[in-house]
PQR file of N, CA, C, O and H, with PARSE charges and radii, in Angstrom:
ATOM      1  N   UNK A   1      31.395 -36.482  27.064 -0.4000 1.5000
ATOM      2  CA  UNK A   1      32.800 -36.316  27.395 -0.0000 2.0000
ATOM      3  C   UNK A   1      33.012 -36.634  28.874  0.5500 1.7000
ATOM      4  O   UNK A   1      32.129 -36.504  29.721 -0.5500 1.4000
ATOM      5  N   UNK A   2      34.187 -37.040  29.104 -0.4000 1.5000
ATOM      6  CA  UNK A   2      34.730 -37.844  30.748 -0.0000 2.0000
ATOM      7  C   UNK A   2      34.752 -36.294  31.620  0.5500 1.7000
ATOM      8  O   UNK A   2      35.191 -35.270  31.096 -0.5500 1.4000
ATOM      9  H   UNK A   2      34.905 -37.146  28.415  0.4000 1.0000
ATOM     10  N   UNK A   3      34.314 -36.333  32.726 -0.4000 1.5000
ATOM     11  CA  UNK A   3      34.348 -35.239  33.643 -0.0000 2.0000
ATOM     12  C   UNK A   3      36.067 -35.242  34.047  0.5500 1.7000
ATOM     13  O   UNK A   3      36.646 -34.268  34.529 -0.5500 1.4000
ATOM     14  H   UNK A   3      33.957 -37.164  33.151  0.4000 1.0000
ATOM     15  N   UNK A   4      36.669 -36.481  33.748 -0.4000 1.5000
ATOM     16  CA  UNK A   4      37.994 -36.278  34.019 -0.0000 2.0000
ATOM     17  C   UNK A   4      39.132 -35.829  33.071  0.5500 1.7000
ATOM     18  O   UNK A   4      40.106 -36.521  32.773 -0.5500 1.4000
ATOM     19  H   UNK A   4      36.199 -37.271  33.356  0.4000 1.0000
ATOM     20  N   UNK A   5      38.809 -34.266  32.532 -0.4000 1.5000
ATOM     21  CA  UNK A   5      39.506 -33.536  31.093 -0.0000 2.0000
ATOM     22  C   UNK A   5      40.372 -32.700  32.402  0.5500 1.7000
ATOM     23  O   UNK A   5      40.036 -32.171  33.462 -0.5500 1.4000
ATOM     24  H   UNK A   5      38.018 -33.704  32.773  0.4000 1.0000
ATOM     25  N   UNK A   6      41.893 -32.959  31.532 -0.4000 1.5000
ATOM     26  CA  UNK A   6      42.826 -32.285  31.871 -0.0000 2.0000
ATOM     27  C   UNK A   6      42.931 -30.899  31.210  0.5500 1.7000
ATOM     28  O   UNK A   6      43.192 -30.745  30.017 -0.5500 1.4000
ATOM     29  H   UNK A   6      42.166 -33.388  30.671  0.4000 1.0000
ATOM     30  N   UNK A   7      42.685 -29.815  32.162 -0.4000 1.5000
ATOM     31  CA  UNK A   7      43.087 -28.371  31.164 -0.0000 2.0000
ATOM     32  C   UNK A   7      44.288 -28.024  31.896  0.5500 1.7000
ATOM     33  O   UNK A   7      44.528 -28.361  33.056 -0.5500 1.4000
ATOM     34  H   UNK A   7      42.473 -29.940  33.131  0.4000 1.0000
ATOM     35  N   UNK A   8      45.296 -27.071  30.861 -0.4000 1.5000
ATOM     36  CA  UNK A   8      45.926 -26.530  31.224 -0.0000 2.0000
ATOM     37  C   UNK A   8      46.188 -25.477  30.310  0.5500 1.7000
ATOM     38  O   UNK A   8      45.714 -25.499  29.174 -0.5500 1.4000
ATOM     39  H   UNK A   8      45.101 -26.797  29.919  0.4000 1.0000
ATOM     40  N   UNK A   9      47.176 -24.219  30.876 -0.4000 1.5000
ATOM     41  CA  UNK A   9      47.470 -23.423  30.186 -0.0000 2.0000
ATOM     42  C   UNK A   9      47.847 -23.221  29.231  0.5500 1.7000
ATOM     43  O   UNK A   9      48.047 -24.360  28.808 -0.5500 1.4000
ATOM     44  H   UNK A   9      47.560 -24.201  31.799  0.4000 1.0000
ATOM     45  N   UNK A  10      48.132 -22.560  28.472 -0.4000 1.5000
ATOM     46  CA  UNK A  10      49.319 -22.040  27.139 -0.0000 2.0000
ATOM     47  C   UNK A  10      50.136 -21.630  27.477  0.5500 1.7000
ATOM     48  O   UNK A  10      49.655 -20.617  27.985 -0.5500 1.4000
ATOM     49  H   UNK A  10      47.969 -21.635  28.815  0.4000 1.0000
ATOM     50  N   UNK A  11      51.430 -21.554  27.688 -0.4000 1.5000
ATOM     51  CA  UNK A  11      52.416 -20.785  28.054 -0.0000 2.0000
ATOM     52  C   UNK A  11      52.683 -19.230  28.242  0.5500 1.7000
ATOM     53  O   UNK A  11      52.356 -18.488  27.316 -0.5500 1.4000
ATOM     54  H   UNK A  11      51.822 -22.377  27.276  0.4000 1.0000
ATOM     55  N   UNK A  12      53.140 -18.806  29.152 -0.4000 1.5000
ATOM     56  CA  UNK A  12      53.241 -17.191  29.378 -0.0000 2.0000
ATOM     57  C   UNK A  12      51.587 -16.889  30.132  0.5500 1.7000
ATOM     58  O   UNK A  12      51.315 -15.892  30.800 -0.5500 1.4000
ATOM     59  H   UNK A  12      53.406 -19.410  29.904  0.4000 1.0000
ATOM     60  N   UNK A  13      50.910 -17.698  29.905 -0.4000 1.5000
ATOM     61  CA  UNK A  13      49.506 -17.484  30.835 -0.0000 2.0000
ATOM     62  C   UNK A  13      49.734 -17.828  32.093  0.5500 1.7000
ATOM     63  O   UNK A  13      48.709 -18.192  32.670 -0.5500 1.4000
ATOM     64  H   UNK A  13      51.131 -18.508  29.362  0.4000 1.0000
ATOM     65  N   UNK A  14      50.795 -17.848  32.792 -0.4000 1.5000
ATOM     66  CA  UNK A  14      50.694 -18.292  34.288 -0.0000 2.0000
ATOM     67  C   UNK A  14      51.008 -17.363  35.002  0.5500 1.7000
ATOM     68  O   UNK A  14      51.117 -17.645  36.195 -0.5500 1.4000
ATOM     69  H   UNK A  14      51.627 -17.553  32.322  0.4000 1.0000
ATOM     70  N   UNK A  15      51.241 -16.103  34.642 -0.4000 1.5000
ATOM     71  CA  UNK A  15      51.595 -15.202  35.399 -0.0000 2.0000
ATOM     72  C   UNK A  15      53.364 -14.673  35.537  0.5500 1.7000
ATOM     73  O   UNK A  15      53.843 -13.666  36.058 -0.5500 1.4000
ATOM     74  H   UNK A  15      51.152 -15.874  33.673  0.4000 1.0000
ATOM     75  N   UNK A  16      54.017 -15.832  34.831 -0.4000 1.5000
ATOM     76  CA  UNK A  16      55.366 -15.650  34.285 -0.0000 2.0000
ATOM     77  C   UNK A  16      56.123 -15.484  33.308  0.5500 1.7000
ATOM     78  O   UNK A  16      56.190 -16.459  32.559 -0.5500 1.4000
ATOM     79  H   UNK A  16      53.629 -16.651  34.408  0.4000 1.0000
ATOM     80  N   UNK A  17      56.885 -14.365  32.960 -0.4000 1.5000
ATOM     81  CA  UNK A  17      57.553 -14.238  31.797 -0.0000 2.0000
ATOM     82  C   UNK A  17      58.875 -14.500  31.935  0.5500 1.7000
ATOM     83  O   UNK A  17      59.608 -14.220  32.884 -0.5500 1.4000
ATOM     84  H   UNK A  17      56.831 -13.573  33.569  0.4000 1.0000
ATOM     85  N   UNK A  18      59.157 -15.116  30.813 -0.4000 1.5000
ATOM     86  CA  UNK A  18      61.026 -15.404  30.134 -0.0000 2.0000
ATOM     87  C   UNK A  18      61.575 -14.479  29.957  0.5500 1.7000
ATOM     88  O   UNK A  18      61.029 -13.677  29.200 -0.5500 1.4000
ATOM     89  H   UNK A  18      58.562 -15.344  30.042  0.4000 1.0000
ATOM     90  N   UNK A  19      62.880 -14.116  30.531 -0.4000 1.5000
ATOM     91  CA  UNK A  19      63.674 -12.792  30.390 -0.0000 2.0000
ATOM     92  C   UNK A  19      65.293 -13.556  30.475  0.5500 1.7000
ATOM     93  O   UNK A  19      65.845 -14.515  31.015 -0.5500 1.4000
ATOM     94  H   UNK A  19      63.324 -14.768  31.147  0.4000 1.0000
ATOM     95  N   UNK A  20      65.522 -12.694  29.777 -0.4000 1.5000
ATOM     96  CA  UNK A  20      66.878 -12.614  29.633 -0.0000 2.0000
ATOM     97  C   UNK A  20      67.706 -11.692  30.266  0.5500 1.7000
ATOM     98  O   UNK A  20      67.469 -10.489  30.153 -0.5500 1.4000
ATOM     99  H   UNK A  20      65.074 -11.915  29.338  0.4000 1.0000
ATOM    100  N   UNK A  21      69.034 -12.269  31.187 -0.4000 1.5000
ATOM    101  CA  UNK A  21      69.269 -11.030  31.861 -0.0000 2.0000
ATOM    102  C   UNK A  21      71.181 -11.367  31.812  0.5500 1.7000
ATOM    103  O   UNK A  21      71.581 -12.478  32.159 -0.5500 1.4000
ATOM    104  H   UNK A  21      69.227 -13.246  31.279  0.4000 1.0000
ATOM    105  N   UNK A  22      71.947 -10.531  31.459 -0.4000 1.5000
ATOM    106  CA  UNK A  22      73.267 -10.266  31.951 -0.0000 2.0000
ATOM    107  C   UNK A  22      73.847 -10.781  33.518  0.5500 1.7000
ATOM    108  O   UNK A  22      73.335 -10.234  34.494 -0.5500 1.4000
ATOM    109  H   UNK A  22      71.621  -9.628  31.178  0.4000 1.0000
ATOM    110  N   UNK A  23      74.693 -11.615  33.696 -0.4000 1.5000
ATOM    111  CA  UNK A  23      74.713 -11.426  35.358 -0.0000 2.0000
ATOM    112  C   UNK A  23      76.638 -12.240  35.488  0.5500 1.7000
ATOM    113  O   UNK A  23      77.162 -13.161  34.862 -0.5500 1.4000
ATOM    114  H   UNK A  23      75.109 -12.059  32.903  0.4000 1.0000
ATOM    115  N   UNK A  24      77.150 -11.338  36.582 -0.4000 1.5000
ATOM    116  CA  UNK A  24      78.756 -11.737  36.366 -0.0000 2.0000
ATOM    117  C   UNK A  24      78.969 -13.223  37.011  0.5500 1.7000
ATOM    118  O   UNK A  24      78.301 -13.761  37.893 -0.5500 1.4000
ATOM    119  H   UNK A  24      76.724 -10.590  37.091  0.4000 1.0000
ATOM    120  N   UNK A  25      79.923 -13.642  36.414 -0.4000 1.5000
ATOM    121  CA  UNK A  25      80.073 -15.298  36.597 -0.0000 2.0000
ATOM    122  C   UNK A  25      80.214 -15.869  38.205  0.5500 1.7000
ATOM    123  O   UNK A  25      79.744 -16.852  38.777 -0.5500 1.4000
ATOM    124  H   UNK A  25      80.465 -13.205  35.697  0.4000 1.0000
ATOM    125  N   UNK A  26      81.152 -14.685  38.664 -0.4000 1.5000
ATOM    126  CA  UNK A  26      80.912 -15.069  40.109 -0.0000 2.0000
ATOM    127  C   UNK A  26      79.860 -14.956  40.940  0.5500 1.7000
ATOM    128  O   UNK A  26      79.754 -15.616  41.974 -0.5500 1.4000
ATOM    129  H   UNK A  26      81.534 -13.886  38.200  0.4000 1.0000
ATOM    130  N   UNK A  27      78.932 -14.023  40.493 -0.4000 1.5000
ATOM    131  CA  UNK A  27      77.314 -13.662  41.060 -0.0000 2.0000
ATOM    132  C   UNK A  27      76.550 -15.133  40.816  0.5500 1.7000
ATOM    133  O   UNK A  27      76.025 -15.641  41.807 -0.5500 1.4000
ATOM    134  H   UNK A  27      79.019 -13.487  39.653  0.4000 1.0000
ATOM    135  N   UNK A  28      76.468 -15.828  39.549 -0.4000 1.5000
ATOM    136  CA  UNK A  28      76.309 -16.853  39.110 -0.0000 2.0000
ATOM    137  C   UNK A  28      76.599 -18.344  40.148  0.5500 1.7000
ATOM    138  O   UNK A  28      75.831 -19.084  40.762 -0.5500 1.4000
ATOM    139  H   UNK A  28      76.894 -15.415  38.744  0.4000 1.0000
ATOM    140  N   UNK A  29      78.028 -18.318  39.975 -0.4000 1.5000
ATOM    141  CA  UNK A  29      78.484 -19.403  40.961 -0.0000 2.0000
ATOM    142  C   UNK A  29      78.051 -19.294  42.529  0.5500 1.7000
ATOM    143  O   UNK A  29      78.388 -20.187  43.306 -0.5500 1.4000
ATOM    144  H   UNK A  29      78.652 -17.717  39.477  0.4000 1.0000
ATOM    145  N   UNK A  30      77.233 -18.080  43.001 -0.4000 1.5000
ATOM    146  CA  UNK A  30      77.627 -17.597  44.248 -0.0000 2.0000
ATOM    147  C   UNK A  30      76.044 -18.634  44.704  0.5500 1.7000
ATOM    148  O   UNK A  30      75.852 -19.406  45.644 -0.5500 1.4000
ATOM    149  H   UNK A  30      76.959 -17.354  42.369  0.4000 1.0000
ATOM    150  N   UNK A  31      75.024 -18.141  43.407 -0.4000 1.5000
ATOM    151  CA  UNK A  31      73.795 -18.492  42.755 -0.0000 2.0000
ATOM    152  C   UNK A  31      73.592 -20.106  43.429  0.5500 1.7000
ATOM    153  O   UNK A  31      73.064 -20.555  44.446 -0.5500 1.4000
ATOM    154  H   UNK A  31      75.179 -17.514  42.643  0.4000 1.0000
ATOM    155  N   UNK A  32      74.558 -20.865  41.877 -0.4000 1.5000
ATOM    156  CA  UNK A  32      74.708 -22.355  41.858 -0.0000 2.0000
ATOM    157  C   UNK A  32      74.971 -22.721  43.360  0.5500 1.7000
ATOM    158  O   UNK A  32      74.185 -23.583  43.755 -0.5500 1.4000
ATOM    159  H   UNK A  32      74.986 -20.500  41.051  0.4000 1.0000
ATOM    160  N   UNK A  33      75.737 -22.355  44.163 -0.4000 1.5000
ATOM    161  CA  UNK A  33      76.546 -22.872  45.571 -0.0000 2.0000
ATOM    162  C   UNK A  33      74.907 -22.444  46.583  0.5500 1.7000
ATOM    163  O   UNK A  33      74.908 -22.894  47.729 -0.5500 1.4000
ATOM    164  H   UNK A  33      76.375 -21.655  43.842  0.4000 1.0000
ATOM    165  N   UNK A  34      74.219 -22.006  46.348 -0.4000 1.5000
ATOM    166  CA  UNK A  34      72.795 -21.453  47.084 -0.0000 2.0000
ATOM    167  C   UNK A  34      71.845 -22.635  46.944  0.5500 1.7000
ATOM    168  O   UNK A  34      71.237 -23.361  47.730 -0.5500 1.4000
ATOM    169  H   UNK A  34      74.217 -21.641  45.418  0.4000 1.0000
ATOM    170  N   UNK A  35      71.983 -22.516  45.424 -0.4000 1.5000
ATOM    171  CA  UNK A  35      70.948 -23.675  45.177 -0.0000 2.0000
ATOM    172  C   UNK A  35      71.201 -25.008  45.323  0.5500 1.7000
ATOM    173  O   UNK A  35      70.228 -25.762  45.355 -0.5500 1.4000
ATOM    174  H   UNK A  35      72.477 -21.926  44.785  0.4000 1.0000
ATOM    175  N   UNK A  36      72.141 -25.394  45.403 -0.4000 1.5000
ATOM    176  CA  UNK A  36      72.992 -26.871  46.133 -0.0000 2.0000
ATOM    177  C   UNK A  36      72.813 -26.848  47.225  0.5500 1.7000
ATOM    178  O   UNK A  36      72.141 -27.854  47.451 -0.5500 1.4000
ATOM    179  H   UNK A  36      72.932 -24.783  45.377  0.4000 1.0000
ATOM    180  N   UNK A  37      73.059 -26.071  48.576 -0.4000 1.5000
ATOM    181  CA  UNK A  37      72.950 -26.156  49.802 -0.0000 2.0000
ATOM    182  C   UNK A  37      71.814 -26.127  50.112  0.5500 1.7000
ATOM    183  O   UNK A  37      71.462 -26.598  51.193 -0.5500 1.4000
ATOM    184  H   UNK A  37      73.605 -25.253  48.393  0.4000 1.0000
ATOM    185  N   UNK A  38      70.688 -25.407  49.002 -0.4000 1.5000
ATOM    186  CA  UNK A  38      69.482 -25.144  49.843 -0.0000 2.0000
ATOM    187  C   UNK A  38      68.001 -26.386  48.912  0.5500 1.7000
ATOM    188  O   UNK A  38      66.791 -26.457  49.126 -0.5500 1.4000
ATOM    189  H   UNK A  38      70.975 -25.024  48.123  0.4000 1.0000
ATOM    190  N   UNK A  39      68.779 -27.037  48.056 -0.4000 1.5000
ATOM    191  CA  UNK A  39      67.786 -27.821  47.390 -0.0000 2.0000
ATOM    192  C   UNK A  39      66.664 -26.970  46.756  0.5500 1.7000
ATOM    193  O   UNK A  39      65.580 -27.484  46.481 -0.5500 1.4000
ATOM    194  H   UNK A  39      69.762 -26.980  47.883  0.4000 1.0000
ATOM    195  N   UNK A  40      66.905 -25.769  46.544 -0.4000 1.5000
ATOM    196  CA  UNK A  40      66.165 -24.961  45.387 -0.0000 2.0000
ATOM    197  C   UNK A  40      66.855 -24.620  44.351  0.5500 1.7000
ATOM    198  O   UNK A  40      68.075 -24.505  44.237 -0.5500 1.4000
ATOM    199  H   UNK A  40      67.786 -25.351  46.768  0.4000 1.0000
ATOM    200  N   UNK A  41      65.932 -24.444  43.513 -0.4000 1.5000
ATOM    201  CA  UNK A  41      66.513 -24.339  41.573 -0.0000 2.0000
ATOM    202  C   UNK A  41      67.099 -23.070  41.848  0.5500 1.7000
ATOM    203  O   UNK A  41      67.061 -22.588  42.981 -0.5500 1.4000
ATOM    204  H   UNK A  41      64.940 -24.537  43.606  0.4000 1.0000
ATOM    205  N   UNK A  42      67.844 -22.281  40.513 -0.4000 1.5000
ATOM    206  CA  UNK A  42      68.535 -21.438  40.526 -0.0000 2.0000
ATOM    207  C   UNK A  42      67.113 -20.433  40.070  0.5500 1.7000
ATOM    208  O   UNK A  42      67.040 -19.299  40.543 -0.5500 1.4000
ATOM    209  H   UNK A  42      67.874 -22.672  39.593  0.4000 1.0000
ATOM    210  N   UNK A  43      66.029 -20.946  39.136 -0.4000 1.5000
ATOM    211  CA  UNK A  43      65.148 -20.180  39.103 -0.0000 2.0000
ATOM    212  C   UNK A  43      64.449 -19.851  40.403  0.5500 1.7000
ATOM    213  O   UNK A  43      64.355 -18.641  40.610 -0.5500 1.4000
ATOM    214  H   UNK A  43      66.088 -21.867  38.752  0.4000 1.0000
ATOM    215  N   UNK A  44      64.128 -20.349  40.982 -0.4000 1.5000
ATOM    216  CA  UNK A  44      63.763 -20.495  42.780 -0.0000 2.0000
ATOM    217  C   UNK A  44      63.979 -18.979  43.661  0.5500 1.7000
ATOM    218  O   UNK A  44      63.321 -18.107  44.228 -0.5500 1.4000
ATOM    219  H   UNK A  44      64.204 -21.332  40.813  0.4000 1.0000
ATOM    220  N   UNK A  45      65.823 -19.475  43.224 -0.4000 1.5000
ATOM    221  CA  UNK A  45      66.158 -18.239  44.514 -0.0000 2.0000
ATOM    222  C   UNK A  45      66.156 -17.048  43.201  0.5500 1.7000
ATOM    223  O   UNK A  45      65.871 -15.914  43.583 -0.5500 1.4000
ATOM    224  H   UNK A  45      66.358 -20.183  42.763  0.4000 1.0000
ATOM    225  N   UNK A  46      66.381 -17.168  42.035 -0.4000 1.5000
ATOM    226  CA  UNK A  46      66.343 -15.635  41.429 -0.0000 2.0000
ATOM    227  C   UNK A  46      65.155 -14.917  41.903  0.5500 1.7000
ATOM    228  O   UNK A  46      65.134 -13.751  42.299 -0.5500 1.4000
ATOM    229  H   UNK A  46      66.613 -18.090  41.724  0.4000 1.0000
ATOM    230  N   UNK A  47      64.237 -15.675  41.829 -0.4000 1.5000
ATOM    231  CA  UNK A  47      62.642 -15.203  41.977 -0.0000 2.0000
ATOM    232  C   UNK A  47      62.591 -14.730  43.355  0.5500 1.7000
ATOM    233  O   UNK A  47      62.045 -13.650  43.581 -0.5500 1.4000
ATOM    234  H   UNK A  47      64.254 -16.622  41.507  0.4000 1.0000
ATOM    235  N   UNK A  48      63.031 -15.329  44.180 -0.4000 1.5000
ATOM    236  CA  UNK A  48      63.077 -15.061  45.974 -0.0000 2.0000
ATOM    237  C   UNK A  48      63.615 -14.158  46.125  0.5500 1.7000
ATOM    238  O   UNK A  48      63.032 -13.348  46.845 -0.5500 1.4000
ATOM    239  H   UNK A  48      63.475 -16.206  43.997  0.4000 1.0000
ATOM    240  N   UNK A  49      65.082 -13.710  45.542 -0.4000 1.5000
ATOM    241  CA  UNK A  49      65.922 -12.717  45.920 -0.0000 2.0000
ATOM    242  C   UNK A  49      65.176 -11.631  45.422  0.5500 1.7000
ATOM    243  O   UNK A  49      64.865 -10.717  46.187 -0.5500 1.4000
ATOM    244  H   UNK A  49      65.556 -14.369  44.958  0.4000 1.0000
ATOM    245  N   UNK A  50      64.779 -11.615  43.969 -0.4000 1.5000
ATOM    246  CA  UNK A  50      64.234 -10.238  43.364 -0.0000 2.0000
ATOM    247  C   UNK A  50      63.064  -9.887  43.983  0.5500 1.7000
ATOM    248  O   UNK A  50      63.003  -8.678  44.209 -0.5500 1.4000
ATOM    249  H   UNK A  50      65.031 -12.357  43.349  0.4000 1.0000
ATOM    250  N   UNK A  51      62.243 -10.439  44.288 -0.4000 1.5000
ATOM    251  CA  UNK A  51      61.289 -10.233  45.116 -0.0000 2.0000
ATOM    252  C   UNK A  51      61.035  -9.542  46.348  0.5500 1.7000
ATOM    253  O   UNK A  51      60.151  -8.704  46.522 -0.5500 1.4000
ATOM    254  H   UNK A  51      62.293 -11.421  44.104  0.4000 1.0000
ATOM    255  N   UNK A  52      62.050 -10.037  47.374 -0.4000 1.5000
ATOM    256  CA  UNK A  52      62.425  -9.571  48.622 -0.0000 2.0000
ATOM    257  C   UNK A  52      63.228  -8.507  48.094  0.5500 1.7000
ATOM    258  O   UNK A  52      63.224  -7.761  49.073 -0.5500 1.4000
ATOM    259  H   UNK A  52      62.769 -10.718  47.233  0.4000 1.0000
ATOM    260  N   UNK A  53      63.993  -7.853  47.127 -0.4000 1.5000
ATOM    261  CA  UNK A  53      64.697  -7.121  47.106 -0.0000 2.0000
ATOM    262  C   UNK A  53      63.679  -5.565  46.178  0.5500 1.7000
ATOM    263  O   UNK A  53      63.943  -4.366  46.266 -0.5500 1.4000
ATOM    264  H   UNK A  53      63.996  -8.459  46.331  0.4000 1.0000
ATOM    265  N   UNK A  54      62.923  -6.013  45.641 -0.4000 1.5000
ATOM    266  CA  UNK A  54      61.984  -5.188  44.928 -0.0000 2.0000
ATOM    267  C   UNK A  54      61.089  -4.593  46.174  0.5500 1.7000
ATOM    268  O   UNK A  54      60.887  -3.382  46.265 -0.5500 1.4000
ATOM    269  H   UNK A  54      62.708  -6.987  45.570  0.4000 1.0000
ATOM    270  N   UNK A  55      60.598  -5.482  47.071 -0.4000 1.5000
ATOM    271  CA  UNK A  55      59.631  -5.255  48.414 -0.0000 2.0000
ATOM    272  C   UNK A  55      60.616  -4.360  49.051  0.5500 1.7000
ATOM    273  O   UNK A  55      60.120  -3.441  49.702 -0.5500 1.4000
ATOM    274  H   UNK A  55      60.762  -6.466  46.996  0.4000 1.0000
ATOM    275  N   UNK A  56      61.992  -4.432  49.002 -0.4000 1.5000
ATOM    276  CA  UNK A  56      62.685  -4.313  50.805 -0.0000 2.0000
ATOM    277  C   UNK A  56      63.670  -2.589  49.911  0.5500 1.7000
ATOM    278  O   UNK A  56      64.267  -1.779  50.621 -0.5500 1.4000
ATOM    279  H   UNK A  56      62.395  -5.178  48.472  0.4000 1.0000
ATOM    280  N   UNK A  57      63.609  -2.490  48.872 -0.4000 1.5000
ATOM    281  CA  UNK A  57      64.737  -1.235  48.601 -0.0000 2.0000
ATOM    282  C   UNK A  57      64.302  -0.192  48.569  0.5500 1.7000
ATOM    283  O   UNK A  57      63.123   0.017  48.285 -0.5500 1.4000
ATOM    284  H   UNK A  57      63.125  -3.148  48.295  0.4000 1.0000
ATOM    285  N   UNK A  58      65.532   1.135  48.979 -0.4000 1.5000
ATOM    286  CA  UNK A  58      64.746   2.359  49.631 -0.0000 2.0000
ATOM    287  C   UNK A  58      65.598   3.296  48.811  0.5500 1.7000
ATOM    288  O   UNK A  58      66.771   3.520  49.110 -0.5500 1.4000
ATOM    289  H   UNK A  58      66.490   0.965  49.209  0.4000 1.0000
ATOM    290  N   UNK A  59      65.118   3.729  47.985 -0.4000 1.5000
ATOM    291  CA  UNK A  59      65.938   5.006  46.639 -0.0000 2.0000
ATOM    292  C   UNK A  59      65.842   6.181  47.128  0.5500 1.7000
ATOM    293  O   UNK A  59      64.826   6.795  47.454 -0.5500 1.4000
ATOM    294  H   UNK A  59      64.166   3.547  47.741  0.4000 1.0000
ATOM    295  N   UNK A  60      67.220   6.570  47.187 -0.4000 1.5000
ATOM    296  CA  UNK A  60      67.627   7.532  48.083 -0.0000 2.0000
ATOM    297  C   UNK A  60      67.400   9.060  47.175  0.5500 1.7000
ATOM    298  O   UNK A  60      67.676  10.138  47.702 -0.5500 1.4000
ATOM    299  H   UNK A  60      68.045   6.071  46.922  0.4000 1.0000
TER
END
């Protein structure tokens, strides 16, 4: 066999899961207008925002 074999994953093995989530239309558009100015996907900044916001919140 060629030492040059492509592997890759199966899906959901990368460390990411598909979710489904509720979110209001203007939160949405606020989203889209982010990811236009900033040349990142809308998946991009969801992931960025929740992230920094999971790290950075203080429950009172």
């Amino acid at each position: 066999m060629s030492d040059n074999v492509l592997k890759i994953k199966r899906r959901g093995e990368d460390g990411y899961k598909v979710i489904s989530v509720r979110i209001r239309e203007n939160t949405l558009d606020a989203l889209d207008k982010l990811a236009a100015e900033t040349n990142y996907s809308r998946n991009e900044l969801i992931n960025l925002i929740l992230s920094h916001g999971v790290k950075n919140i203080e429950i009172e």
